[in-house]
C-alpha positions as CSV (number, residue, x, y, z in Angstrom):
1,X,67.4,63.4,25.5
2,X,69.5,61.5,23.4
3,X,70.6,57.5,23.8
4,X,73.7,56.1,22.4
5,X,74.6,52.0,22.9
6,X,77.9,50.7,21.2
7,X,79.4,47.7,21.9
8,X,83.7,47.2,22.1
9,X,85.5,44.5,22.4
10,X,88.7,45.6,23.6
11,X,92.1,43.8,22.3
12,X,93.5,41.1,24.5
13,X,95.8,42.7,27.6
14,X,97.9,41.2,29.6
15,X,97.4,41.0,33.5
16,X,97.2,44.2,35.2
17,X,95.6,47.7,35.5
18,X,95.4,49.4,32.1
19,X,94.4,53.3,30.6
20,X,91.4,52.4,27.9
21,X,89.7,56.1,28.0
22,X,90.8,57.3,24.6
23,X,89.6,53.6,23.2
24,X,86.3,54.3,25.3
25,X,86.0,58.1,24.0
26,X,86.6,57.0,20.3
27,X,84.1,55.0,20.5
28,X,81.1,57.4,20.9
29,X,82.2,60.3,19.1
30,X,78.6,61.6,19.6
31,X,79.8,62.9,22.6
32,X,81.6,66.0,21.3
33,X,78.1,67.1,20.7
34,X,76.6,66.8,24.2
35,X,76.1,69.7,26.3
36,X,75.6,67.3,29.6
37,X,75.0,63.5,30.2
38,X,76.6,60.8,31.6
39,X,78.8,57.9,30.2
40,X,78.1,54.7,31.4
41,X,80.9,51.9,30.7
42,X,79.8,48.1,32.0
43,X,82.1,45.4,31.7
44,X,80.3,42.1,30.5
45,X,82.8,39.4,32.3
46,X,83.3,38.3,36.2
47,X,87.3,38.1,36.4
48,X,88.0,41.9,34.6
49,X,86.5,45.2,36.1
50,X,87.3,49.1,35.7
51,X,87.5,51.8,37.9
52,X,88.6,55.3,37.6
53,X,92.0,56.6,39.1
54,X,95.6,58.4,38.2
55,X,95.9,58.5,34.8
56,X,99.5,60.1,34.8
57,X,102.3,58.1,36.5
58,X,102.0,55.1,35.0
59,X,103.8,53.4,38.5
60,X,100.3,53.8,40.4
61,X,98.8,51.0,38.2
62,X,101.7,48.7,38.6
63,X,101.6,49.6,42.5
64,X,97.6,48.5,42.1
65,X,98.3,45.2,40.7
66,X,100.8,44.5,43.2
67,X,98.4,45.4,46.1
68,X,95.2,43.1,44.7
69,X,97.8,40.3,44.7
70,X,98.5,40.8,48.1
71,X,95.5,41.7,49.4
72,X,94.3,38.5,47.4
73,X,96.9,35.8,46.9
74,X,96.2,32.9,44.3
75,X,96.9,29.5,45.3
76,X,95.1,29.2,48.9
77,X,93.8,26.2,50.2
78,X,90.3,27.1,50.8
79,X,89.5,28.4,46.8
80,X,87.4,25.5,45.6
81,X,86.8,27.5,42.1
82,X,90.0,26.7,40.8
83,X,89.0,25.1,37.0
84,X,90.4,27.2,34.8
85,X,93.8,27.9,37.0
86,X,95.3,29.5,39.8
87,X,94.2,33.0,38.6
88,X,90.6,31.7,38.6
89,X,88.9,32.3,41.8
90,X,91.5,35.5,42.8
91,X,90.3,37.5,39.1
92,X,86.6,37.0,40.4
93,X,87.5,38.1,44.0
94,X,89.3,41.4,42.7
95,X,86.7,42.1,40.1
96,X,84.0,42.4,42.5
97,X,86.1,44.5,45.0
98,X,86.4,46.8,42.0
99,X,82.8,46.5,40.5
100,X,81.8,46.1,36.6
101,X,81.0,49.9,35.5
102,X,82.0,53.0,36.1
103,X,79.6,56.2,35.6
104,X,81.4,59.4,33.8
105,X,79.0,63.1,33.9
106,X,79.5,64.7,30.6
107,X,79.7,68.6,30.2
108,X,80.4,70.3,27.1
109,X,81.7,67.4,24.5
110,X,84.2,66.0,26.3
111,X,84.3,64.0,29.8
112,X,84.3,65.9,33.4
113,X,86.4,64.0,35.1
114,X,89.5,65.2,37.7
115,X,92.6,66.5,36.2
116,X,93.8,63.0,36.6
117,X,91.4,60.7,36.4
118,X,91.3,58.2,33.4
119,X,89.3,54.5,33.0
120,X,91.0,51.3,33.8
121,X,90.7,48.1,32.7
122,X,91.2,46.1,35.8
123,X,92.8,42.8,34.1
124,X,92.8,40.1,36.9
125,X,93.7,36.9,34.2
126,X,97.0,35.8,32.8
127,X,95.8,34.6,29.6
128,X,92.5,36.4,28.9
129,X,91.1,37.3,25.5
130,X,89.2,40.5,24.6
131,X,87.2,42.1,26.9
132,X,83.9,43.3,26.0
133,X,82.4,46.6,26.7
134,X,78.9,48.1,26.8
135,X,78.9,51.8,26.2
136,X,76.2,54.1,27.4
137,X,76.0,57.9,26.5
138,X,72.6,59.6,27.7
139,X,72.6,63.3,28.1
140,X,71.4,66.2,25.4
């Protein structure tokens, strides 16, 4: 069995649901040479998170940003965690709906996900800076 670890810091994004599997893929070319594994992608911060979903119409991200701010509105009264802005206590809310990692099986070089299925970056700040990324390929 083989282990691969890289590290990415992704470029800053603005708020909102974003496609980052090609940057994700680039990153461990090793995988072209797996037969079957898994990739792990883990998020290191508490008001970003990914998930996996429709990576073709690009209107079901903006159609998921508008539903976490609904679902969880900024500025209510009972947030006490409210230091670094109004943003601040809804990014950590919608980041642990969605979780920090997503698990990908690997199968012949290349991921085996559904026909359209790509990672997201689940951007939940106005003004955040890069988001760093812990990459994990196991497989042989």
């Amino acid at each position: 069995m083989q282990v691969v670890q890289k590290k990415l810091t992704l470029p800053s994004y603005s708020r909102g649901f974003h496609l980052i599997t090609d940057e994700v893929i680039n990153q461990v070319p090793e995988i072209r040479k797996m037969s079957n594994g898994i990739l792990h992608v883990f998020i290191q911060h508490t008001s970003a998170s990914l998930t996996l979903n429709e990576n073709a119409d690009p209107t079901v991200r903006k159609d998921f940003e508008s539903h976490f701010n609904h679902m969880v509105p900024e500025d209510q009264p009972y947030y006490r965690h409210t230091y670094e802005g109004s943003d601040d206590m809804p990014a950590h809310i919608k980041a642990s709906l969605l979780g920090s990692s997503v698990s990908i099986p690997v199968t012949e070089g290349s991921l085996n996900t559904g026909t359209w299925q790509g990672i997201y970056l689940c951007e939940h700040r106005d003004h955040a800076s890069g988001r760093k990324l812990i990459i994990t390929l196991m497989g042989k």
